[in-house]
ChimeraX commands (.cxc) that place a marker at each C-alpha (Angstrom):
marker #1 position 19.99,33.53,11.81 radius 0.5
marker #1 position 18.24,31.06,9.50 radius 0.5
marker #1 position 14.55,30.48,9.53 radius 0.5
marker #1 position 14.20,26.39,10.44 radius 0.5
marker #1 position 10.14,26.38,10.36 radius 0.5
marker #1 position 10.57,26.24,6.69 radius 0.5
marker #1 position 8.26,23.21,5.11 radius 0.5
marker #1 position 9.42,20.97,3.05 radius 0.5
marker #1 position 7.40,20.79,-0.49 radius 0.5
marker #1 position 6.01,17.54,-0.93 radius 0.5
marker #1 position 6.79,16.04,-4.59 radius 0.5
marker #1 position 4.34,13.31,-6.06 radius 0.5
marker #1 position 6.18,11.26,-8.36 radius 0.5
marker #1 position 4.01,8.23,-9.87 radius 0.5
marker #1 position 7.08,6.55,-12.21 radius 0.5
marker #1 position 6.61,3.48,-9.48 radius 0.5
marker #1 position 3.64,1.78,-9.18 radius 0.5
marker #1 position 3.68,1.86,-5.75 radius 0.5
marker #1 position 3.88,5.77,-5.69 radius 0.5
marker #1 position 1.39,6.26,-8.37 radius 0.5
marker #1 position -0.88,4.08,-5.96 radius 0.5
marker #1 position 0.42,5.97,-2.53 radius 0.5
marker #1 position -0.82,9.39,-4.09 radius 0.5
marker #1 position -4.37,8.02,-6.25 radius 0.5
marker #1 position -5.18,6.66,-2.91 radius 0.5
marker #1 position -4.22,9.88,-0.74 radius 0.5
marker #1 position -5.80,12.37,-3.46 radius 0.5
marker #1 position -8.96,10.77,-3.98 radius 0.5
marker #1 position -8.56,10.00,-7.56 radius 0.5
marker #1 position -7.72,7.87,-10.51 radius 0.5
marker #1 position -4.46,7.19,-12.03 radius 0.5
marker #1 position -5.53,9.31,-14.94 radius 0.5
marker #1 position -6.78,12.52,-13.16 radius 0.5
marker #1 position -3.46,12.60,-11.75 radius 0.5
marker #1 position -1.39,12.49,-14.72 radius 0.5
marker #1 position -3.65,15.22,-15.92 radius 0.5
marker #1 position -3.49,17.34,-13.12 radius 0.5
marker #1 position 0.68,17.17,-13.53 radius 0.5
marker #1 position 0.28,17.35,-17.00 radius 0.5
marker #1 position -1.95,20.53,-16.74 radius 0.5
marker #1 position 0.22,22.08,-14.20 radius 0.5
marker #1 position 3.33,20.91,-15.46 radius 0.5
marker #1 position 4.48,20.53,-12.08 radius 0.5
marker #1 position 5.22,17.84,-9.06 radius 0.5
marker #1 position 4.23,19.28,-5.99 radius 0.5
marker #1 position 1.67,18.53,-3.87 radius 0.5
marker #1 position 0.77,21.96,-3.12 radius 0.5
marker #1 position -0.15,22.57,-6.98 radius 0.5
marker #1 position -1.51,19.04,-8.20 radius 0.5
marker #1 position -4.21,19.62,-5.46 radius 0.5
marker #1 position -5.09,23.37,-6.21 radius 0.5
marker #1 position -5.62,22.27,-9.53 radius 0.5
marker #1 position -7.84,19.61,-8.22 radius 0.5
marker #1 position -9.85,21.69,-6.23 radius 0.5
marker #1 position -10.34,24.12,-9.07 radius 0.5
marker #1 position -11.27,21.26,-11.02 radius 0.5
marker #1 position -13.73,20.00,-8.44 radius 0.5
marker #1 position -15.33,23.21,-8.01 radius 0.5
marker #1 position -15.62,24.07,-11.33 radius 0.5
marker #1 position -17.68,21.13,-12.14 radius 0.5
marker #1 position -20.44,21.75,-9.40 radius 0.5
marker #1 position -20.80,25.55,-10.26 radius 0.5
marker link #1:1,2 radius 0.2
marker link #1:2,3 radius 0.2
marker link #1:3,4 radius 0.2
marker link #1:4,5 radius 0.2
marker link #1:5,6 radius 0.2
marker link #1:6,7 radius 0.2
marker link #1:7,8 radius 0.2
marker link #1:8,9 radius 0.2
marker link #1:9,10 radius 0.2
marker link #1:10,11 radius 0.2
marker link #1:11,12 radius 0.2
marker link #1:12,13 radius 0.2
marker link #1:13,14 radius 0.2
marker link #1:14,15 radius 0.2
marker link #1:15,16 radius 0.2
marker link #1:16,17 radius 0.2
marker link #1:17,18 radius 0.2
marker link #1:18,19 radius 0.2
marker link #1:19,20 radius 0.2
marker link #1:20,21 radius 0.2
marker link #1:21,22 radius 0.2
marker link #1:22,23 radius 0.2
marker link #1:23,24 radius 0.2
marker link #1:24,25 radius 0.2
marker link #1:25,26 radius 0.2
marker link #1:26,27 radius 0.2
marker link #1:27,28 radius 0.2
marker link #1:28,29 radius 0.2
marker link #1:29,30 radius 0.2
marker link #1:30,31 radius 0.2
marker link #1:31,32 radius 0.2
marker link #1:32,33 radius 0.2
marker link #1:33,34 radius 0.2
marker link #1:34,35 radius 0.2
marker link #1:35,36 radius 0.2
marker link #1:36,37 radius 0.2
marker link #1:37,38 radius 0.2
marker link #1:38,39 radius 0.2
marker link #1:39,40 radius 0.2
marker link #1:40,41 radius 0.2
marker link #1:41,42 radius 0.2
marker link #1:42,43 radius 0.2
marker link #1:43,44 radius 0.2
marker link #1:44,45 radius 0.2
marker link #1:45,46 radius 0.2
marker link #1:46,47 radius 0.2
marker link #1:47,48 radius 0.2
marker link #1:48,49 radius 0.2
marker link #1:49,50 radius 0.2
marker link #1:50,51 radius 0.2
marker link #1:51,52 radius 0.2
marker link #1:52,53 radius 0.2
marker link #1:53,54 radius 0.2
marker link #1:54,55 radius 0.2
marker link #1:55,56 radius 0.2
marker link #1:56,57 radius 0.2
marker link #1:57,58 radius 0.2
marker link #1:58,59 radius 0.2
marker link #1:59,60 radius 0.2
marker link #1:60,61 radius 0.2
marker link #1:61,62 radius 0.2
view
């Protein structure tokens, strides 16, 4: 029997302006932070662009 509760990953791609301004707008951050945060991570989903961010966040208030 397969497992159907599976989530889907959700992939943040910012080629588009449009995109680029869906996700700033949804992460809380500038155009810039993102493309660091994929850059950094070297990855496209959602779950590890805002890990990074968090660490990021939490680092600088420590």
């Amino acid at each position: 029997m397969k497992n159907f509760n599976q989530t889907k990953e959700e992939i943040i791609l910012i080629s588009e302006e449009t995109d680029r301004n869906y996700w700033t707008t949804r992460l809380g951050v500038t155009a810039e932070t993102l493309k660091s945060a994929i850059r950094a991570t070297k990855s496209i989903t959602l779950h590890h662009i805002t890990a990074y961010l968090n660490q990021q966040n939490s680092s600088q208030f420590a």
